[in-house]
PDB file of N, CA, C and O in Angstrom:
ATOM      1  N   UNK A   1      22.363 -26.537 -15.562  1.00  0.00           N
ATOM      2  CA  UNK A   1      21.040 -26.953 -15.993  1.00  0.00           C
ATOM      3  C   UNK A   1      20.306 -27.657 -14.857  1.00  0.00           C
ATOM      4  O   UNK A   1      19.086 -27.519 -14.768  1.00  0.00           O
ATOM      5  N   UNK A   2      20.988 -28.413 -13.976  1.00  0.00           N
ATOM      6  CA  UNK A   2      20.184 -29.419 -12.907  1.00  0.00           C
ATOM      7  C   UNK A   2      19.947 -28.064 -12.063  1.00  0.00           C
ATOM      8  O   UNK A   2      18.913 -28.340 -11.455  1.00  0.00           O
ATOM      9  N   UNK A   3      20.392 -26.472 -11.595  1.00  0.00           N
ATOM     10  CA  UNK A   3      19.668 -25.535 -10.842  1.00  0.00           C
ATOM     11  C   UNK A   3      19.053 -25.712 -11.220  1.00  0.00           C
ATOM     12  O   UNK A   3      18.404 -26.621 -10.702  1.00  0.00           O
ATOM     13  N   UNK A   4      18.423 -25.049 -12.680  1.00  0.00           N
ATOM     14  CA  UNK A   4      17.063 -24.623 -12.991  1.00  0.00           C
ATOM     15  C   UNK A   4      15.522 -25.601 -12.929  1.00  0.00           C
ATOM     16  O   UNK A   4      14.368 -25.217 -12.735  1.00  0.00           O
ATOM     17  N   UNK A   5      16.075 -27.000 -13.181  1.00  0.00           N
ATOM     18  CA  UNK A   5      15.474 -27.968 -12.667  1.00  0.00           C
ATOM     19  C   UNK A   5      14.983 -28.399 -11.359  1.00  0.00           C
ATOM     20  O   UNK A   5      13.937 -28.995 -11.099  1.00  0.00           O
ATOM     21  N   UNK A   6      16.125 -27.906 -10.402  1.00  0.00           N
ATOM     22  CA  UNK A   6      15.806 -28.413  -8.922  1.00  0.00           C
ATOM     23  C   UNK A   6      14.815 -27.176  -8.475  1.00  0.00           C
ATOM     24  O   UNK A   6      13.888 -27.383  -7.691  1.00  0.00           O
ATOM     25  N   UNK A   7      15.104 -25.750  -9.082  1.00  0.00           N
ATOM     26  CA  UNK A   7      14.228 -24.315  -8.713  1.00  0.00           C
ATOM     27  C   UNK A   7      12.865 -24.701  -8.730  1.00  0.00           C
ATOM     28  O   UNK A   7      12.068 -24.657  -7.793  1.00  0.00           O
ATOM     29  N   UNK A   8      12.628 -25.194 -10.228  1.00  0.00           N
ATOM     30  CA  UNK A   8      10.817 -25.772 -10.305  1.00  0.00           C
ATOM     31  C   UNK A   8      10.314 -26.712  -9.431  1.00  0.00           C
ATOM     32  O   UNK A   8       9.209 -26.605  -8.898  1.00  0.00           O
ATOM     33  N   UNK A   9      11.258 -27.842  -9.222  1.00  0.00           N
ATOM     34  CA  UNK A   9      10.785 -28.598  -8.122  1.00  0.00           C
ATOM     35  C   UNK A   9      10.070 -28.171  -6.870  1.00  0.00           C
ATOM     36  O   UNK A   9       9.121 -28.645  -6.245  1.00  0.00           O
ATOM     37  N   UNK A  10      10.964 -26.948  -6.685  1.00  0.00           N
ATOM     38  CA  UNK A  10      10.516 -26.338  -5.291  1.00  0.00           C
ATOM     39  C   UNK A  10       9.333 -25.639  -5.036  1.00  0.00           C
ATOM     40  O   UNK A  10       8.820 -25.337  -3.958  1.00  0.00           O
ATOM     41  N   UNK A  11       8.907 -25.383  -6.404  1.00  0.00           N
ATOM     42  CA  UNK A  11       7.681 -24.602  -6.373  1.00  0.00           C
ATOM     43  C   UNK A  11       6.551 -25.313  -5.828  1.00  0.00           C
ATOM     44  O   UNK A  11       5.920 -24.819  -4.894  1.00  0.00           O
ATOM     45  N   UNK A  12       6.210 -26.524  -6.370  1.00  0.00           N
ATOM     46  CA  UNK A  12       5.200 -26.981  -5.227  1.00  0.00           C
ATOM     47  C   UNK A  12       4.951 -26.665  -3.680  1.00  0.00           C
ATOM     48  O   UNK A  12       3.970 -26.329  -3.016  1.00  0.00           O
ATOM     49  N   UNK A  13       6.229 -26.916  -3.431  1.00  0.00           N
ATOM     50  CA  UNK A  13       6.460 -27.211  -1.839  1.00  0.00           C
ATOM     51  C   UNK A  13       6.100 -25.637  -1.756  1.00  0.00           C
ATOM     52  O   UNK A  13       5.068 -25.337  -1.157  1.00  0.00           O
ATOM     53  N   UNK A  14       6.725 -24.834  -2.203  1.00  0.00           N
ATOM     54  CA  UNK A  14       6.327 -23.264  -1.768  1.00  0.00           C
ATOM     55  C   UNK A  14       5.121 -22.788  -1.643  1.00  0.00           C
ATOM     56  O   UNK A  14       4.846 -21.848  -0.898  1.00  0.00           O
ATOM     57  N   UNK A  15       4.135 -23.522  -2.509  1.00  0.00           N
ATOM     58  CA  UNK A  15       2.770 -23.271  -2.954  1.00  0.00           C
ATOM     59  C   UNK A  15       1.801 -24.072  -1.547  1.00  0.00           C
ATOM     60  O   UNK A  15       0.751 -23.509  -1.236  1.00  0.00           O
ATOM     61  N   UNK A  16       2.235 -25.427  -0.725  1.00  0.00           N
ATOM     62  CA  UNK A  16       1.917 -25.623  -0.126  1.00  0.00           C
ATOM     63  C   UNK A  16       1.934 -25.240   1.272  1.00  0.00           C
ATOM     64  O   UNK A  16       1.118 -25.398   2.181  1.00  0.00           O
ATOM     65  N   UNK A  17       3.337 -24.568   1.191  1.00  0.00           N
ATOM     66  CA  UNK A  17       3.765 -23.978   2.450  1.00  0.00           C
ATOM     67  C   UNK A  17       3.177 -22.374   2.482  1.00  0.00           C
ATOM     68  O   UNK A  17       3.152 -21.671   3.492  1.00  0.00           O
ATOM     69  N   UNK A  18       2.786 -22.037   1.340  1.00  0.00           N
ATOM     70  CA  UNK A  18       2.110 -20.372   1.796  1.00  0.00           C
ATOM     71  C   UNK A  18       0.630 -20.605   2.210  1.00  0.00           C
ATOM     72  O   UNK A  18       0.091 -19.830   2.999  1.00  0.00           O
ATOM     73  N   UNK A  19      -0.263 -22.048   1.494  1.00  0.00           N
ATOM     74  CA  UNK A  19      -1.044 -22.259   1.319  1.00  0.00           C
ATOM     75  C   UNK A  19      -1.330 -22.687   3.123  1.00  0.00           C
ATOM     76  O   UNK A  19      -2.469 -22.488   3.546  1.00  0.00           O
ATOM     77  N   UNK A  20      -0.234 -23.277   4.125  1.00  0.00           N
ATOM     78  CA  UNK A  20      -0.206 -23.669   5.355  1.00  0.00           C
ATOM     79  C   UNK A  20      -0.433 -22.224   5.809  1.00  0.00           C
ATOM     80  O   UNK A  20      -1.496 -21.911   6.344  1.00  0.00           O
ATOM     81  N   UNK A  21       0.607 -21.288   5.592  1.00  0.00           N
ATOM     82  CA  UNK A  21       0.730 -19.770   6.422  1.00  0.00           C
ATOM     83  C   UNK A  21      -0.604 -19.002   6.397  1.00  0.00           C
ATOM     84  O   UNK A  21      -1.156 -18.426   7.334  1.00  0.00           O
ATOM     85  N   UNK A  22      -0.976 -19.116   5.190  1.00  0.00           N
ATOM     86  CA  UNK A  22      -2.334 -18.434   4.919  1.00  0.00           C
ATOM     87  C   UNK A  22      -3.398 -18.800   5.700  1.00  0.00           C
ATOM     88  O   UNK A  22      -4.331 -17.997   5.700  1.00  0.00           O
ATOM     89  N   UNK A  23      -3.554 -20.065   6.553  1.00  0.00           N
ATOM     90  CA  UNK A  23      -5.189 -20.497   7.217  1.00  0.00           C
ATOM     91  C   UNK A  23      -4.475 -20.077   8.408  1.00  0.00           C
ATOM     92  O   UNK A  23      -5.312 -20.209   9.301  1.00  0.00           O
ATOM     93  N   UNK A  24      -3.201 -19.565   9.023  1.00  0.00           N
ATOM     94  CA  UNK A  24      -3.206 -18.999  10.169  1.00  0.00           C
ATOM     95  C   UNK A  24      -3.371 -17.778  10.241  1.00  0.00           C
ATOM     96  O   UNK A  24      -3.723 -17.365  11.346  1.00  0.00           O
ATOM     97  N   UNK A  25      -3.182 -16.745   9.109  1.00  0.00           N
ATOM     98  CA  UNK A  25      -3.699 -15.551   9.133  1.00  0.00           C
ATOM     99  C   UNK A  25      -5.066 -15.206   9.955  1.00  0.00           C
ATOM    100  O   UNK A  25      -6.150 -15.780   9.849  1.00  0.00           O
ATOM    101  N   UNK A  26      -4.732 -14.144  10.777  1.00  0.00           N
ATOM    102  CA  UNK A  26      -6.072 -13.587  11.022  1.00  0.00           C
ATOM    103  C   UNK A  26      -6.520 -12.391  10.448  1.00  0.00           C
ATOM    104  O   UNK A  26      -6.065 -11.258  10.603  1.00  0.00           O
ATOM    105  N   UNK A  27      -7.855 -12.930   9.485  1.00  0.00           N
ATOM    106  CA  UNK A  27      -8.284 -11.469   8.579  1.00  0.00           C
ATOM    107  C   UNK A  27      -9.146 -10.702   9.758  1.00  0.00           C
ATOM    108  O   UNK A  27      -9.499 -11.212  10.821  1.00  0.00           O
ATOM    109  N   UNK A  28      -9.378  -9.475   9.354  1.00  0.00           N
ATOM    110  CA  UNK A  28     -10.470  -8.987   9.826  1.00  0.00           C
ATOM    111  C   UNK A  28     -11.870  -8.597   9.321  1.00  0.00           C
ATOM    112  O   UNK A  28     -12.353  -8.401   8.206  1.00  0.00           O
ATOM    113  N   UNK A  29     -12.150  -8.577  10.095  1.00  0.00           N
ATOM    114  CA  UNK A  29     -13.742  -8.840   9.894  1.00  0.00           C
ATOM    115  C   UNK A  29     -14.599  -7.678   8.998  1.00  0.00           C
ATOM    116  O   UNK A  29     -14.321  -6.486   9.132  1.00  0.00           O
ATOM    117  N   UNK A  30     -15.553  -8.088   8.170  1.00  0.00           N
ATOM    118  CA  UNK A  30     -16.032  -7.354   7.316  1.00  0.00           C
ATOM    119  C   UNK A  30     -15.880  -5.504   7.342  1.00  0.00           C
ATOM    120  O   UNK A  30     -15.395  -4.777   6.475  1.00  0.00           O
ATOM    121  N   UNK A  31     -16.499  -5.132   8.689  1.00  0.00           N
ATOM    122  CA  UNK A  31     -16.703  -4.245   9.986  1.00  0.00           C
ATOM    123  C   UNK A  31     -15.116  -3.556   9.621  1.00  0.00           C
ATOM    124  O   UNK A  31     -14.865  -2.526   8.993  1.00  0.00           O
ATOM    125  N   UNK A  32     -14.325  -4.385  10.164  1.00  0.00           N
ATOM    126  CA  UNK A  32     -13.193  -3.806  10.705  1.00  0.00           C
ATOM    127  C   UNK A  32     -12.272  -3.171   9.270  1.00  0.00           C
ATOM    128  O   UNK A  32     -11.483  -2.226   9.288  1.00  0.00           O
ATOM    129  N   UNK A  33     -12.675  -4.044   8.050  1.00  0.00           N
ATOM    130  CA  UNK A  33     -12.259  -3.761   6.801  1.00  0.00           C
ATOM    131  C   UNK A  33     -12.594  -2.454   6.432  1.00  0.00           C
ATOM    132  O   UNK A  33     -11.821  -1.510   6.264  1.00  0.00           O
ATOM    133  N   UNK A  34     -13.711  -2.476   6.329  1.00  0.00           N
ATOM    134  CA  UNK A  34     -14.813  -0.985   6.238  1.00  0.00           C
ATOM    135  C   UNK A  34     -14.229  -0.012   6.817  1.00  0.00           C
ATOM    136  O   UNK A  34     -13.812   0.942   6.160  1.00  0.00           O
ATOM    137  N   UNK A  35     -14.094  -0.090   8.196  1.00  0.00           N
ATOM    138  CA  UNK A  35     -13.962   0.855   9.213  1.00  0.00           C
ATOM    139  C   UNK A  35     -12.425   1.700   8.825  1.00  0.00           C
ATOM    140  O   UNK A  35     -12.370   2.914   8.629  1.00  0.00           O
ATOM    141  N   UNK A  36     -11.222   0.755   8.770  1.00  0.00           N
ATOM    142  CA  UNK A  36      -9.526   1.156   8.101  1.00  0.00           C
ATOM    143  C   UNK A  36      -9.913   1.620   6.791  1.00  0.00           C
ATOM    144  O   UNK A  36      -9.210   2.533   6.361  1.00  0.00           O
ATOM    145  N   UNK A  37     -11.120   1.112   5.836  1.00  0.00           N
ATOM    146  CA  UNK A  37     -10.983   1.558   4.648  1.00  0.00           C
ATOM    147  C   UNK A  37     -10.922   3.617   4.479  1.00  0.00           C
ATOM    148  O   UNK A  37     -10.133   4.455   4.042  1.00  0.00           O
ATOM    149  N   UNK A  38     -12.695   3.588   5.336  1.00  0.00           N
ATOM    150  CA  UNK A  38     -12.749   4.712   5.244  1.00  0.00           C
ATOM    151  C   UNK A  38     -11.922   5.757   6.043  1.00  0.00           C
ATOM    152  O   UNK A  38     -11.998   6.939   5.707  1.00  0.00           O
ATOM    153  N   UNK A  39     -10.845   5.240   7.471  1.00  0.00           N
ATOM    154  CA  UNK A  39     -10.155   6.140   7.503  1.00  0.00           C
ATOM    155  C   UNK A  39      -9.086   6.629   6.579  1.00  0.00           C
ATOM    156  O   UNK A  39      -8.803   7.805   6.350  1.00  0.00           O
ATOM    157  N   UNK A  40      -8.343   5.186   5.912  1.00  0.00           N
ATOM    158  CA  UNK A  40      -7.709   5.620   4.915  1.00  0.00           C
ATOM    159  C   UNK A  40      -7.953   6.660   3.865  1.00  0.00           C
ATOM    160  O   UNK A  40      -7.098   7.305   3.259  1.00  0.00           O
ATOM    161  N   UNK A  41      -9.277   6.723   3.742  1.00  0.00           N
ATOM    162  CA  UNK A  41      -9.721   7.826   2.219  1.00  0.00           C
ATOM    163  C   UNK A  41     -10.080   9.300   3.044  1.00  0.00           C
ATOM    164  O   UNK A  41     -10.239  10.420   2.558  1.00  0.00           O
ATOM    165  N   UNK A  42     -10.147   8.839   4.534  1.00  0.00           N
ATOM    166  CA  UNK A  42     -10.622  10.135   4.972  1.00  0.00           C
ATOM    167  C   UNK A  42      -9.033  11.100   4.877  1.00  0.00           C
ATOM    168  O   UNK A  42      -8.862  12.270   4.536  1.00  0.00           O
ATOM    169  N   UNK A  43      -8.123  10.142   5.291  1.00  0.00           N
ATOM    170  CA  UNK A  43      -6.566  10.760   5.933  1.00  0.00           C
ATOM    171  C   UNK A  43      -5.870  11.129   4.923  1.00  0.00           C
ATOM    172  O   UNK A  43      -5.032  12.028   4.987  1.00  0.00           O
ATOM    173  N   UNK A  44      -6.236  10.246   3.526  1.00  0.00           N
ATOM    174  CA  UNK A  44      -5.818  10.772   1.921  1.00  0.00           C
ATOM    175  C   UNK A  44      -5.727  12.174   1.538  1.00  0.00           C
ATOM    176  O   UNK A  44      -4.906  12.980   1.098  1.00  0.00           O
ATOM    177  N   UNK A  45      -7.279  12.077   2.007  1.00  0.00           N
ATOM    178  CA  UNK A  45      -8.166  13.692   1.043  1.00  0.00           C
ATOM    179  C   UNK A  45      -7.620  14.487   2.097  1.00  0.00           C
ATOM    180  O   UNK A  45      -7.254  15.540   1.575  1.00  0.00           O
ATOM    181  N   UNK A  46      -7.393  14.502   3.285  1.00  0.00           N
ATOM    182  CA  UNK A  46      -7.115  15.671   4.214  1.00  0.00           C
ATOM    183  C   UNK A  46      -5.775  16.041   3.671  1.00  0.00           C
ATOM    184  O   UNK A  46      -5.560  17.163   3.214  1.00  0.00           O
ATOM    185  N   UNK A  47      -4.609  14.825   3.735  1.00  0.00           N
ATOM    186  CA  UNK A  47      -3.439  15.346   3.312  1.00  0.00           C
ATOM    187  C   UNK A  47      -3.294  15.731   2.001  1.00  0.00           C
ATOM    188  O   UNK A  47      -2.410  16.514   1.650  1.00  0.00           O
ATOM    189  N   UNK A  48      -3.981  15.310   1.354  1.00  0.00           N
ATOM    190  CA  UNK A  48      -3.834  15.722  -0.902  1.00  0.00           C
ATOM    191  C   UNK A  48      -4.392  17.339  -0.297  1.00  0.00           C
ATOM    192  O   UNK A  48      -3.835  18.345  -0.737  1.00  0.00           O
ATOM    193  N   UNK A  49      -5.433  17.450   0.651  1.00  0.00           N
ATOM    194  CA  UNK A  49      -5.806  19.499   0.901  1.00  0.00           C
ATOM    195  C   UNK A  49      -4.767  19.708   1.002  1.00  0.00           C
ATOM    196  O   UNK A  49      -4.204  20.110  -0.016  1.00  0.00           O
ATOM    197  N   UNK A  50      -4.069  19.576   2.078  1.00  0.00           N
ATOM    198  CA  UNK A  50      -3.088  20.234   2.854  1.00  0.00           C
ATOM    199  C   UNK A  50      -1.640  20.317   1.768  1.00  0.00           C
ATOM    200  O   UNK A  50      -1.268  21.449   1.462  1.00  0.00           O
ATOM    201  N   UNK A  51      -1.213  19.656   1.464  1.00  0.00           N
ATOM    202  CA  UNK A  51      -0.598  19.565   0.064  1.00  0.00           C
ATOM    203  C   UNK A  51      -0.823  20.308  -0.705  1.00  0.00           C
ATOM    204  O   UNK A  51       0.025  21.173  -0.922  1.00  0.00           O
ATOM    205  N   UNK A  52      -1.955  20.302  -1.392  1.00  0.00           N
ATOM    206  CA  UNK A  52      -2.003  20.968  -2.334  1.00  0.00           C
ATOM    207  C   UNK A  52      -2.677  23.134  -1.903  1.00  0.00           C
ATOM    208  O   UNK A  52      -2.813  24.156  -2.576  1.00  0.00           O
ATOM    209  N   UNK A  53      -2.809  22.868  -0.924  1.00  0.00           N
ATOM    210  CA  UNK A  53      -2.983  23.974  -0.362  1.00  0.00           C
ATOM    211  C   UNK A  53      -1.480  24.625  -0.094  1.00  0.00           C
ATOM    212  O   UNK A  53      -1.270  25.835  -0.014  1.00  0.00           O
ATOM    213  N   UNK A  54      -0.598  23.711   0.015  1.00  0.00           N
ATOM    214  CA  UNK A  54       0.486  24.194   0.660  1.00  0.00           C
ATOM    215  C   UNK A  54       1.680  24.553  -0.553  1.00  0.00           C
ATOM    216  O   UNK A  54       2.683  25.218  -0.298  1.00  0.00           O
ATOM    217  N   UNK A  55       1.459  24.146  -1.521  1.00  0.00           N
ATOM    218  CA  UNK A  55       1.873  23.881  -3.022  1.00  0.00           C
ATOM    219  C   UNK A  55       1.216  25.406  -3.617  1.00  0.00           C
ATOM    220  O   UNK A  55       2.052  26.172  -4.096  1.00  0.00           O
ATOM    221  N   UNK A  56       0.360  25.678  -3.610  1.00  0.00           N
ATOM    222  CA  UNK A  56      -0.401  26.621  -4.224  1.00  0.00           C
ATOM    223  C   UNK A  56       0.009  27.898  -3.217  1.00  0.00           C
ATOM    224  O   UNK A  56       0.326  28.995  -3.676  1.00  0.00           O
ATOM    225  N   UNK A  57      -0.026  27.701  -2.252  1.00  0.00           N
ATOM    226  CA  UNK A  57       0.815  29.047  -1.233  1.00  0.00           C
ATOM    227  C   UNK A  57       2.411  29.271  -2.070  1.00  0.00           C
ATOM    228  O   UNK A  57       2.678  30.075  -2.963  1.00  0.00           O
ATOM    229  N   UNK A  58       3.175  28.396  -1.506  1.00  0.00           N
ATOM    230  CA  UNK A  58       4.384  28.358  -2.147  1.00  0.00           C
ATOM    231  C   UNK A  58       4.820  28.775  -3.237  1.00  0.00           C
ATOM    232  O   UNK A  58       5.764  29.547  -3.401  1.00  0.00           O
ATOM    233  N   UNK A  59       3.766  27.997  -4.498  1.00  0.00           N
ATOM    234  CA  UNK A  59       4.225  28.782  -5.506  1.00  0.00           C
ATOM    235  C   UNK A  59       4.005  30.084  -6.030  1.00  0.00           C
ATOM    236  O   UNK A  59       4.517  30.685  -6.974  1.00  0.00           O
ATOM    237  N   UNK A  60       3.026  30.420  -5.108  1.00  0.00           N
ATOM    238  CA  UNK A  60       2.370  32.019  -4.911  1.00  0.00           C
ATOM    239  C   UNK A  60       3.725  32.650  -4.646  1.00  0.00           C
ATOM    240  O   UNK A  60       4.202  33.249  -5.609  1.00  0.00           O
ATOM    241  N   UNK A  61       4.445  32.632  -3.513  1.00  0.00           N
ATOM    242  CA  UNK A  61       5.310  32.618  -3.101  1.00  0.00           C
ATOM    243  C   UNK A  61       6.545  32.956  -3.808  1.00  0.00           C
ATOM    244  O   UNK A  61       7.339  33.800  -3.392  1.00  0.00           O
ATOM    245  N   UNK A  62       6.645  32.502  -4.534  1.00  0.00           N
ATOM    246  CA  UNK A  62       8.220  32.094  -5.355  1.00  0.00           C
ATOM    247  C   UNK A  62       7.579  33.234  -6.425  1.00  0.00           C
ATOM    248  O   UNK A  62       7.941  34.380  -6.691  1.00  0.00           O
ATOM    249  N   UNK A  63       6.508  32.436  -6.897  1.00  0.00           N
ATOM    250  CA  UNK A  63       6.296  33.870  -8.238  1.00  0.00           C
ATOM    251  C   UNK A  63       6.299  35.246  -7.695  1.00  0.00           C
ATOM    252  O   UNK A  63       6.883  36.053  -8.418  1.00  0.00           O
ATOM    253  N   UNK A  64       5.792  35.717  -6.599  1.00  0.00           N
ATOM    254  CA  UNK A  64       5.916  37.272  -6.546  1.00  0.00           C
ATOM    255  C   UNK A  64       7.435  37.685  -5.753  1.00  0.00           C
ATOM    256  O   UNK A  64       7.876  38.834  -5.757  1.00  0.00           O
ATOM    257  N   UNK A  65       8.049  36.651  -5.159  1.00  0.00           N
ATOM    258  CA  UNK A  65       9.936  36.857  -5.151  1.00  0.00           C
ATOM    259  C   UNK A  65      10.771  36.726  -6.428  1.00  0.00           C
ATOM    260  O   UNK A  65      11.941  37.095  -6.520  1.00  0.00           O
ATOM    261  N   UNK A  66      10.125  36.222  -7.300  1.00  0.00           N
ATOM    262  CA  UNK A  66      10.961  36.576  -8.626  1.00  0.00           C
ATOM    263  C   UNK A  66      10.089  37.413  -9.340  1.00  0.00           C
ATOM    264  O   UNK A  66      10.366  37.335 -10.537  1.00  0.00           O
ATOM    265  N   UNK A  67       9.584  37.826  -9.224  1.00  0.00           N
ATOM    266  CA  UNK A  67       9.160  39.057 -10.165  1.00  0.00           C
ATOM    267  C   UNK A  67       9.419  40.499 -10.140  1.00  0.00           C
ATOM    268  O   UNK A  67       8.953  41.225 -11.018  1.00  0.00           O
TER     269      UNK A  67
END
């Protein structure tokens, strides 16, 4: 019973110590957010084509070898 007691204790201290780590973070800047966002959605949609382009060959594929 005194673990589960000493566990909560600690939570403060944890809360202050992420709360320290966090103002050294360096975010980036509005710009730079934007900029990773839209490559991310650009590099998505290219690979979900290519995927699903490549999915739709394949199973083309398989169906006229078993038939």
């Amino acid at each position: 019973m005194a673990n589960v007691f000493s566990a909560f204790a600690k939570i403060p201290v944890f809360f202050r110590e992420v709360k320290g780590e966090m103002v050294k973070v360096a975010w980036p800047s509005r710009q730079d957010l934007i900029s990773a966002t839209w490559i991310v959605i650009i590099v998505t949609t290219i690979l979900t084509a290519y995927i699903g382009a490549l999915d739709f060959v394949l199973s083309k594929a398989v169906a006229i070898i078993l038939k």
